[in-house]
BATI-148119 format. One record per residue: residue number from 1; x, y, z of N, C-alpha, C in turn. Coordinates in steps of 0.001 Angstrom, whole numbers. Atoms other than C-alpha are relative to their C-alpha. Example, Ala and Ser with C-alpha at 12.3 -4.5 7.8 and 13.67 -1.06 7.14 Angstrom:
BATI-148119
  num      n.X      n.Y      n.Z     ca.X     ca.Y     ca.Z      c.X      c.Y      c.Z
    1      890    -1190        0    12300    -4500     7800      900     1200        0
    2     -820    -1190      -60    13670    -1060     7140     -770     1090      730
END
This chain:
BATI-148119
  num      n.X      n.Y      n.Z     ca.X     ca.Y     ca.Z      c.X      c.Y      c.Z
    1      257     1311      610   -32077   -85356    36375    -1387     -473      401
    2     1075      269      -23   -35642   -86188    35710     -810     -411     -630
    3      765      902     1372   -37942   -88772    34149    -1563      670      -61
    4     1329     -718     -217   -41425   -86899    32903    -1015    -1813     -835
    5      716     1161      171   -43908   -89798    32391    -1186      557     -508
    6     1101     -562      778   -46719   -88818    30109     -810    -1374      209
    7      826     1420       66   -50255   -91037    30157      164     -615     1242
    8    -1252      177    -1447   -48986   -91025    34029    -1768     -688      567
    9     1835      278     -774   -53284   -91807    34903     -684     -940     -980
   10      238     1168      888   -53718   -94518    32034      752    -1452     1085
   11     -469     1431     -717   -53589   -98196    32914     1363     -180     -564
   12    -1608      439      299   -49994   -98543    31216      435     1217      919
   13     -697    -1564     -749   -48837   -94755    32763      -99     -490     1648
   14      113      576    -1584   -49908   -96373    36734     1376    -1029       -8
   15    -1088      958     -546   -47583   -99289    36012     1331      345     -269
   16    -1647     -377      111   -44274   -97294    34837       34      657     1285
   17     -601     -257    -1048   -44835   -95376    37728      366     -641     1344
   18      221      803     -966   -45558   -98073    40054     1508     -316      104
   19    -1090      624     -122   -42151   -99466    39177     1028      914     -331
   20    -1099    -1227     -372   -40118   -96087    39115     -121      289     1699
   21      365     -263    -1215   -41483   -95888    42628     1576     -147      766
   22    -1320      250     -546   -38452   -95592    45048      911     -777     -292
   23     -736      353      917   -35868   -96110    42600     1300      653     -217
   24     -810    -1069     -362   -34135   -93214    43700      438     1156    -1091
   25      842    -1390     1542   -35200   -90882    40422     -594      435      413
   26      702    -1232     -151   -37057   -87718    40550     -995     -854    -1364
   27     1284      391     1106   -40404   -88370    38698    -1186      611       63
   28      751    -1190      657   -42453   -85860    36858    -1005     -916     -505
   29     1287      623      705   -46074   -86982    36316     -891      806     -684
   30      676     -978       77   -47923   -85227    33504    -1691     -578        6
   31     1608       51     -354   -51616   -84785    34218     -648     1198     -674
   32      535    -1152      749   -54024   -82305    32506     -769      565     1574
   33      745     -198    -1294   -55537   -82624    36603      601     -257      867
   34     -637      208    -1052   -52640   -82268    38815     -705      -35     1412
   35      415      570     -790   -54936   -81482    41633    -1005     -570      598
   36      490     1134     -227   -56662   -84547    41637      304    -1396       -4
   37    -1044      569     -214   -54022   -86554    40987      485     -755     1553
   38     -172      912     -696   -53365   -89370    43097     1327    -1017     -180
   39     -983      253      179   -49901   -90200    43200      647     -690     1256
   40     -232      588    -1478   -47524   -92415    45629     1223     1216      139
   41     -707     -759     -782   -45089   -90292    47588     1183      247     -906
   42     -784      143     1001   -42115   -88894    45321     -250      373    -1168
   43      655     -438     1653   -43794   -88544    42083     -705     1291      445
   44     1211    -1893     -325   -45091   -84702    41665     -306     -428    -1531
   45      859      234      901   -47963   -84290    39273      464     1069     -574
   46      -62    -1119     1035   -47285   -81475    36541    -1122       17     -881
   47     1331     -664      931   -49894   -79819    34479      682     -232    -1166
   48    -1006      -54      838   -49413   -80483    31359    -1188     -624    -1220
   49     1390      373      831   -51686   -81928    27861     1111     -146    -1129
   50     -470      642     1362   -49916   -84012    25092     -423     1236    -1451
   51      683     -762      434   -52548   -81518    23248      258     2027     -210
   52     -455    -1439     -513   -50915   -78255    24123     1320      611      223
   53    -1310      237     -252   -47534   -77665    22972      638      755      925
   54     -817     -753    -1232   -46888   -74650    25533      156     -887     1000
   55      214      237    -1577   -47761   -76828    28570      927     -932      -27
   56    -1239      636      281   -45342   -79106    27209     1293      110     -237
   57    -1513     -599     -161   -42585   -77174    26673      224      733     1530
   58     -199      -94     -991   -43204   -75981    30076      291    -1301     1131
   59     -592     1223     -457   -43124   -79907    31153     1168     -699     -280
   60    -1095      374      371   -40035   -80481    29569     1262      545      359
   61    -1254     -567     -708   -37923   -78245    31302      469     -551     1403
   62    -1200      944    -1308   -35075   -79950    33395     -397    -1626     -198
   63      189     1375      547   -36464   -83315    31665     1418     -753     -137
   64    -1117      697      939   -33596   -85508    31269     -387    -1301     -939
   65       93     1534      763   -35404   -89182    30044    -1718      648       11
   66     1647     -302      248   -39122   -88936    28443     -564    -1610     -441
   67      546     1375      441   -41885   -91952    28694    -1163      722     -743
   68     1031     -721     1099   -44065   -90887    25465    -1220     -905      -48
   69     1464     1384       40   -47461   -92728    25616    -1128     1225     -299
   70     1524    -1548      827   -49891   -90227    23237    -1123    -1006      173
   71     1129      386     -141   -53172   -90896    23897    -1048     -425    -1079
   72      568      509      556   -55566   -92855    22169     -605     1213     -918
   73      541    -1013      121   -56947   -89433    19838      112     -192    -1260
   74      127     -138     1251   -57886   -88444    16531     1384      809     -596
   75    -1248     -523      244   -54554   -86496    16542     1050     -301      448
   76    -1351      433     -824   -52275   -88351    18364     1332     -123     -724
   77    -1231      193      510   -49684   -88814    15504      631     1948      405
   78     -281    -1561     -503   -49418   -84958    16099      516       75     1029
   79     -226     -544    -1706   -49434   -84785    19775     1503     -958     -136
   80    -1171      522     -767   -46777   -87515    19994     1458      329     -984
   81    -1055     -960      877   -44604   -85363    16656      382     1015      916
   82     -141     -906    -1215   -44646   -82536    19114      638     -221      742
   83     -935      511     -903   -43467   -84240    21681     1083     -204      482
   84    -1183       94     -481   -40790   -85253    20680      442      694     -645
   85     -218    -1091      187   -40080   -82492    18945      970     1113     1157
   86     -527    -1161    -1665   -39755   -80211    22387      572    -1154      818
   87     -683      721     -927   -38296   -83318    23619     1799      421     -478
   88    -1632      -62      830   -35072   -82761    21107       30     1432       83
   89     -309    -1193      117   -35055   -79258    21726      308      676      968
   90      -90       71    -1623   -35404   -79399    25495     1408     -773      477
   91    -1440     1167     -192   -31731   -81754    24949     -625    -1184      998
   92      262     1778     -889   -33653   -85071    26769      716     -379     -718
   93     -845     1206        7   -31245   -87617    27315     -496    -1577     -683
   94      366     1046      -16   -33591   -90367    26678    -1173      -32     -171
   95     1381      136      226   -36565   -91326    25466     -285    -1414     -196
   96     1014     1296      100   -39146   -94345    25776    -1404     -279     -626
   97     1177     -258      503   -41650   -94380    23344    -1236    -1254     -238
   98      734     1071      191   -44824   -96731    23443       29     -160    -1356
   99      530     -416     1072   -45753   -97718    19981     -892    -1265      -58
  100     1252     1705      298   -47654  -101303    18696      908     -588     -653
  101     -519     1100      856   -46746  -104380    17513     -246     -343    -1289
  102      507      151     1163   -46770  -104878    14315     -452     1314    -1618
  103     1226    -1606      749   -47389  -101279    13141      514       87    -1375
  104     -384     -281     1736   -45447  -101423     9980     -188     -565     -637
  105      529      926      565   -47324  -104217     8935    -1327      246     -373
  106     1421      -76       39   -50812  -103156     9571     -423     1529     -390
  107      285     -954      256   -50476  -100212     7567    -1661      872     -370
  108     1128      329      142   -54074  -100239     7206    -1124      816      735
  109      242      332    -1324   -54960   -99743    10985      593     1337      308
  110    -1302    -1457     -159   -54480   -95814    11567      156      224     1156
  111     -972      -15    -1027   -53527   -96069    15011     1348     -359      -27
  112    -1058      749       80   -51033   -98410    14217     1222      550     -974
  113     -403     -474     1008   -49866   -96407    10883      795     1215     1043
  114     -325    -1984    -1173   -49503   -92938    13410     1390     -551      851
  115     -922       -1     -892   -47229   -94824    15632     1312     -851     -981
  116     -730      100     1005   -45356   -96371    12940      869     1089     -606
  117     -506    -1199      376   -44679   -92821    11541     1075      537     1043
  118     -905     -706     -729   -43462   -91703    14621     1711     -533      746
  119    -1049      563      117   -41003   -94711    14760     1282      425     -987
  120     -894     -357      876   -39588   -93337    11615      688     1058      563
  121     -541    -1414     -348   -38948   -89728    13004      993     -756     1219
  122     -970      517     -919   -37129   -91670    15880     1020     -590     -496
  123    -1414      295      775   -34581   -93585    13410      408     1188     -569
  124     -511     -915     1016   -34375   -90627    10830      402     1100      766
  125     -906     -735     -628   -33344   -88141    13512      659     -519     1018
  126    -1160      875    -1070   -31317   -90577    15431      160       72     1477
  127      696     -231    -1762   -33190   -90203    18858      658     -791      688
  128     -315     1366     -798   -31536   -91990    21689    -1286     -446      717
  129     1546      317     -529   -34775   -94190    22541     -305    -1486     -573
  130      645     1272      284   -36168   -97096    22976    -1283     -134      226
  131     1089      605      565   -38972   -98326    21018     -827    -1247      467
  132      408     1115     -978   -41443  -100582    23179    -1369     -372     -805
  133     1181       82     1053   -44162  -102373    20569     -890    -1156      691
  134      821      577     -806   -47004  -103844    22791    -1039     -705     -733
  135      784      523      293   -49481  -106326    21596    -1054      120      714
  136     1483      191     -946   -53045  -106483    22620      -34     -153     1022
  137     -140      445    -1104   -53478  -106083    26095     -899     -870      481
  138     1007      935     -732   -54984  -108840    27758     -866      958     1142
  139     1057     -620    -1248   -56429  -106338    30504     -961      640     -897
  140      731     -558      678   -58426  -105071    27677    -1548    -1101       19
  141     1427      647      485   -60585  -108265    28033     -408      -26     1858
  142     1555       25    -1436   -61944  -107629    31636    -1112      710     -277
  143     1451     -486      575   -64327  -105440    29650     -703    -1005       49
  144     1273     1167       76   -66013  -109152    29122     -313    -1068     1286
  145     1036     1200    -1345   -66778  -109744    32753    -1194     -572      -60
  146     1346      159     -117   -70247  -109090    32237     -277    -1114     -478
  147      289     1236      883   -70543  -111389    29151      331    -1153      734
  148     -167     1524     -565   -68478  -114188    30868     -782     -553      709
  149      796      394     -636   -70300  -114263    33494    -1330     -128      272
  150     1651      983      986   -73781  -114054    32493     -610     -510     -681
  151      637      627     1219   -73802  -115470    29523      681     -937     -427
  152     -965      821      508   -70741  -117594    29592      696      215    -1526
  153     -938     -426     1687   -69338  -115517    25955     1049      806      419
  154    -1072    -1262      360   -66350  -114137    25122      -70      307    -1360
  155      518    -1182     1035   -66990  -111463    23018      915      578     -853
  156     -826     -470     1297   -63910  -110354    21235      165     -799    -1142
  157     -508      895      790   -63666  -111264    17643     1238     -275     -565
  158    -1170      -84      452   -60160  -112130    17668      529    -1206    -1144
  159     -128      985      904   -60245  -114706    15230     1378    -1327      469
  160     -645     1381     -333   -57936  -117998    15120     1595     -114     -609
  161     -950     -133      591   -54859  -116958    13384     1490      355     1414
  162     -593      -49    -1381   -53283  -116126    17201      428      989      112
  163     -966    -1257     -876   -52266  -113201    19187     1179       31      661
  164     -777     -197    -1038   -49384  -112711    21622     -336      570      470
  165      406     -895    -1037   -51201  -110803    24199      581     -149     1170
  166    -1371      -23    -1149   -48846  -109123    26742    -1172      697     1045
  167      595     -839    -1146   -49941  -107872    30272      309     1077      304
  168     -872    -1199      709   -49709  -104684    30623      505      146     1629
  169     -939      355    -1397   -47573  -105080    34739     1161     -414    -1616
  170    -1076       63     1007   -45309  -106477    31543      650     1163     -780
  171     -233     -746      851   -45452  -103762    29770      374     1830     1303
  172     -430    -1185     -625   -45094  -101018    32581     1732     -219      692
  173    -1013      628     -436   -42124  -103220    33920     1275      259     -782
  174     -802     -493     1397   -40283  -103147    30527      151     1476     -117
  175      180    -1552      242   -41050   -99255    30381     1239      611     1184
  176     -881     -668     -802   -39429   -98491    33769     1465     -672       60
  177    -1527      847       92   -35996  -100957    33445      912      860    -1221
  178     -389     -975      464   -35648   -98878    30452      201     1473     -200
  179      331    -1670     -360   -36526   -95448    31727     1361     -253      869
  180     -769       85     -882   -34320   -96205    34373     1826       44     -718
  181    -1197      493      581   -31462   -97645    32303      509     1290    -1024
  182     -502     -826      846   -31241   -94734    30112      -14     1255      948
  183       42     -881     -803   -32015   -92091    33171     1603      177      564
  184    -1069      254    -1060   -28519   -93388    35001      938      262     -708
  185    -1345      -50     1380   -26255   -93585    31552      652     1638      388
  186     -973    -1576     -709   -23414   -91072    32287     -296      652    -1781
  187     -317     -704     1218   -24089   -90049    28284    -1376     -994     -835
  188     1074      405      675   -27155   -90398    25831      502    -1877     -763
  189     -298     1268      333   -27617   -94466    24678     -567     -534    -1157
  190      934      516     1527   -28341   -96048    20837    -1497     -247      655
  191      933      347      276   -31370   -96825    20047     -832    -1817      277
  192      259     1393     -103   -33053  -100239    21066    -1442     -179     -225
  193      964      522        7   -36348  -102136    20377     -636     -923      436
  194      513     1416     -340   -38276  -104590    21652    -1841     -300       30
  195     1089      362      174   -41433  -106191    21125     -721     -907     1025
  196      361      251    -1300   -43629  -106297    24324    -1677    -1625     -554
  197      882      931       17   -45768  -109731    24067      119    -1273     1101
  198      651      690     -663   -47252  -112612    25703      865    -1246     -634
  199     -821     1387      660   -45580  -116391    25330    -1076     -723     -809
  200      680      827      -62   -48897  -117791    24142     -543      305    -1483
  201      398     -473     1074   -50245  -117214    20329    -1793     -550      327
  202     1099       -1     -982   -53944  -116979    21911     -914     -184    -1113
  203     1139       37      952   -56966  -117516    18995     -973     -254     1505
  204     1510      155     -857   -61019  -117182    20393      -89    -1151       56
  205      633     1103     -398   -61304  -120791    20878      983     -685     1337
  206    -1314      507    -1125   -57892  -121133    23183     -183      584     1318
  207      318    -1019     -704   -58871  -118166    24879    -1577     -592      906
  208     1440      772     -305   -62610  -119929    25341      537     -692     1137
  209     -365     1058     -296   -61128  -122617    26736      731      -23     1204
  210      -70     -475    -1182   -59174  -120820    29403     -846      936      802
  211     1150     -611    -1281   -61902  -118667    30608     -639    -1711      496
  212     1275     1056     -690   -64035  -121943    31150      909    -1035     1012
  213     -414      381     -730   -61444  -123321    32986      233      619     1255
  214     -529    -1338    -1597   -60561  -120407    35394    -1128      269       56
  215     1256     -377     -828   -64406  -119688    35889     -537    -1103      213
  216      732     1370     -243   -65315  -123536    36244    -1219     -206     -868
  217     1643       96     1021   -68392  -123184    33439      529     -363    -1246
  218      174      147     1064   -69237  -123487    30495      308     1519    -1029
  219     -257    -1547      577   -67695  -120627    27891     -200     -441    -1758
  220      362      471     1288   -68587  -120246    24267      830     1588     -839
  221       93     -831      127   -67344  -117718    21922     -857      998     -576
  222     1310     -869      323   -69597  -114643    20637       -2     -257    -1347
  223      -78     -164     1297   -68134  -115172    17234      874     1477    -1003
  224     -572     -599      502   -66346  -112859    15242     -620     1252    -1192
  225     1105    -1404      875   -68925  -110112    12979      693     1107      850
  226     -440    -1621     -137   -67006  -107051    12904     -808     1487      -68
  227      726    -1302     -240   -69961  -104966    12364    -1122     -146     1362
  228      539     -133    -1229   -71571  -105897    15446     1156      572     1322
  229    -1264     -548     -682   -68107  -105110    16932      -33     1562     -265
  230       15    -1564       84   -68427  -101594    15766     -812      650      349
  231     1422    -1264     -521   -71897  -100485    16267      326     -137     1920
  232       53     -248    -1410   -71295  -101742    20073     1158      714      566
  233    -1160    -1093     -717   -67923   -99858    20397     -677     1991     -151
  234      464    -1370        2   -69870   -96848    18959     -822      565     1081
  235      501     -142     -766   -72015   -96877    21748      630      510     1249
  236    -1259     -778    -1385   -68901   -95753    24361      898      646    -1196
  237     -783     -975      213   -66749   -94192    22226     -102      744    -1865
  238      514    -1082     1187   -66348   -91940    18866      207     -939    -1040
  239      335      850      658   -67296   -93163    15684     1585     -616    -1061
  240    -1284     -166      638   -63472   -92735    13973      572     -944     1176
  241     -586      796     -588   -62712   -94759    17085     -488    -1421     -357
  242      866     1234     -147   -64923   -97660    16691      486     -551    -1103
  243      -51      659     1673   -64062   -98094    12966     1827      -48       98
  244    -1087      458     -509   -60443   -98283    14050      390     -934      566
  245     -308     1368     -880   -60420  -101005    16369    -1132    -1280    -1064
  246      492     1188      913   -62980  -102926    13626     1472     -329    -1060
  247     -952      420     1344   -59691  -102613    11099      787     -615      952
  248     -929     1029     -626   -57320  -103831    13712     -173    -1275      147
  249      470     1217     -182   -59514  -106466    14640      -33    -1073    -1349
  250     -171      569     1380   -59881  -107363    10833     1261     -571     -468
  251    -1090      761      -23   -56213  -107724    10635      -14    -1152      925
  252     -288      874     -338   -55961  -109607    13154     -913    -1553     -448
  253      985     1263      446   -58444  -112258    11720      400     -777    -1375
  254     -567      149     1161   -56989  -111958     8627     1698     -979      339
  255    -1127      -29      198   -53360  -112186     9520      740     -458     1601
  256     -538      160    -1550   -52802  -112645    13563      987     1125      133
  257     -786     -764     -267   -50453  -110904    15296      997     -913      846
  258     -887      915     -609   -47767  -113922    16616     1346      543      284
  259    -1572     -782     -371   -44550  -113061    18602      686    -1460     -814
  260     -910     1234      238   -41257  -115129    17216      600     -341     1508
  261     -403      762     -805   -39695  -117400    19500     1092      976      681
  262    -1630     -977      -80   -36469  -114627    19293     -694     1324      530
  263      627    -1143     -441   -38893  -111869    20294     -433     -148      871
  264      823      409    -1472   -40577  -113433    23678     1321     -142      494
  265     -952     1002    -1123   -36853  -114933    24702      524     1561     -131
  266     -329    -1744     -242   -35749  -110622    24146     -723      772      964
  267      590     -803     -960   -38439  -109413    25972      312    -1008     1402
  268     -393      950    -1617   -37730  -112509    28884     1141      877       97
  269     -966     -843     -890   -34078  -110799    29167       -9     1245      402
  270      110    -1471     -763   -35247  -107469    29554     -483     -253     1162
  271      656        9    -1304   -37651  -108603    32238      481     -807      653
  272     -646      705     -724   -35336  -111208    33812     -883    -1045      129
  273     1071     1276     -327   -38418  -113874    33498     -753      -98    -1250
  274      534      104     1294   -40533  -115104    31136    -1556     1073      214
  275     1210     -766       72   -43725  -112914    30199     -803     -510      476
  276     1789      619     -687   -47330  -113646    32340     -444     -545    -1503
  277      548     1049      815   -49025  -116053    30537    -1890      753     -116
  278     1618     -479     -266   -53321  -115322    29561     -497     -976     1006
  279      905     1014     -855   -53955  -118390    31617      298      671     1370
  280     -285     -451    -1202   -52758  -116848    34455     -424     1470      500
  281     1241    -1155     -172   -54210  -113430    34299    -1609     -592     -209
  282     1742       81      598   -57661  -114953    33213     -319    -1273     1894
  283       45      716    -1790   -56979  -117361    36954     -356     1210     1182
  284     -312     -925    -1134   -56311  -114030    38806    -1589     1125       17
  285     1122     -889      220   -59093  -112070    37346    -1482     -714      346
  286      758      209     -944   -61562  -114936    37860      -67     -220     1637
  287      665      159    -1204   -60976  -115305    41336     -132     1427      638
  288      -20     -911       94   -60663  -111917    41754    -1528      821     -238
  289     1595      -64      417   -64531  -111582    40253     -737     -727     1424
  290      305      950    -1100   -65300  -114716    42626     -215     1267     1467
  291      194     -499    -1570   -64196  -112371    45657     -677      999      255
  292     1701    -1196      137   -66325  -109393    44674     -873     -561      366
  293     1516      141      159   -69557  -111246    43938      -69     -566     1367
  294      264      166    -1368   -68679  -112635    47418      103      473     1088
  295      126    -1198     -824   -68187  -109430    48964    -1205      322      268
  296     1404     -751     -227   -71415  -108014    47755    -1249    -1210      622
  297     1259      639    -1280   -73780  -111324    48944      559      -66     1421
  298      -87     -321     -999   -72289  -110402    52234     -654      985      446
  299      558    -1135     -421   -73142  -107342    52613    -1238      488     -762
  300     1306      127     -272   -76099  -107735    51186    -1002     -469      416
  301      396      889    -1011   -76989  -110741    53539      259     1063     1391
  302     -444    -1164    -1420   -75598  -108191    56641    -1378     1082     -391
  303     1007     -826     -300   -77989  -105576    55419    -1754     -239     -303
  304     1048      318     -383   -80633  -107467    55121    -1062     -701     1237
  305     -190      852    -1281   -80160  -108941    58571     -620     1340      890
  306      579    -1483     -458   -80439  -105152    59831    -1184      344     -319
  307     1521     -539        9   -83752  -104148    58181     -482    -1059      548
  308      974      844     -507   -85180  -107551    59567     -457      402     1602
END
């Protein structure tokens, strides 16, 4: 009996394992760089590549529950078909599949379309698995330290129509209650869903409004031009990526992405509490900034004390 955790070195993949951590499960971490892999005590790293169906059918043996989290890729509807593919063939008990919020809406949006698809193959062959559909992560906006803080902008154009942005400690939390819950079942368990979000329907001017409170300044936003949003994503990553996150973003400007009232109080009983709030990550992260920048004029007051 053994949960294999794919995406085990991604910021969502750290927090399922964080909270499988002495749980009293065996837990299989796949890595394409077992040894470099940095794991807590308990978890063994396995070789292994979403990308590579041998190494995966070699990670799937003695699997009983699978956390599927395909990687952001130009083929990922593939890698994560595969998957579960040798997951149903390997007899796993259980499966936990990331997907997005909203994906059968924003057919549009081919990340969102890919994981959509692979929702279908999970009803139409009657997978026991639960479906976990994550909204925008708020940790996605510490990318705009820099901006906040030197320029007082926030830079995403998420337009005004509102988000539910979930944390993703929410979203690894949710992952392992259900890894867990289907790991223990004396016999495979239906199918369940839930839609991982934030209590707060967040637009760029709400969002403004709590950075400038949690950094004490003045905050403005950058504005919303989607093609300045693309040429600067092209600059870190590939160009099929960049023009992906401009269509998401477009939906969302267009259309938002809002949890219902019946979908935040579902995800509260899975997690026994209500979901982190953005005001409260955007508190933790500025002081959190605060204690850096007051790390480094220490120790760069200390070593300038030394050359004197």
């Amino acid at each position: 009996m053994t949960i294999l955790v794919t995406g085990s070195t991604g910021t969502v993949g750290k927090q399922v394992l964080e909270h499988l951590q002495g749980r009293g499960v065996q837990v299989h971490a796949l890595t394409r760089s077992p040894q470099k892999a940095q794991f807590a005590d308990g978890i063994r790293a396995i070789k292994g590549d979403l990308s590579d169906a041998d190494s995966v059918r070699q990670a799937m043996r003695g699997i009983s529950t699978l956390f599927l989290l395909a990687p952001n890729a130009a083929d990922e509807l593939t890698q994560a078909l595969q998957a579960l593919s040798i997951a149903r063939e390997s007899h796993v008990n259980g499966v936990v599949y990331l997907s997005v919020f909203r994906g059968a809406e924003f057919v549009d949006v081919p990340h969102f379309a890919g994981k959509h698809a692979i929702e279908r193959m999970i009803e139409q062959c009657d997978m026991p698995a639960t479906v976990l559909r994550p909204a925008y992560f708020m940790q996605n906006d510490v990318q705009q330290k820099d901006a906040l803080l030197k320029h007082g902008i926030y830079g995403m154009p998420i337009g005004e129509k509102g988000i539910s942005m979930v944390d993703v400690r929410d979203i690894g939390e949710a992952a392992a209650k259900e890894l867990l819950r289907r790991e223990l079942a004396a016999s495979p368990l239906p199918r369940e869903t839930y839609e991982l979000v934030g209590p707060d329907a967040l637009t760029a001017q709400s969002v403004v409004r709590i950075w400038a409170d949690a950094l004490g300044r003045a905050v403005r936003h950058g504005g919303d031009d989607l093609d300045i949003l693309e040429q600067r994503l092209k600059s870190v990553a590939p160009a099929w990526l960049a023009y992906d996150m401009r269509l998401m973003m477009q939906r969302y400007q267009q259309d938002g992405a809002v949890a219902s009232t019946e979908q935040i109080g579902r995800l509260s009983t899975l997690l026994g509490r209500p979901p982190r709030s953005y005001r409260d990550f955007a508190v933790a992260m500025a002081a959190a900034w605060e204690g850096l920048t007051h790390a480094r004029t220490v120790l760069h007051q200390s070593c300038f004390m030394q050359e004197a």
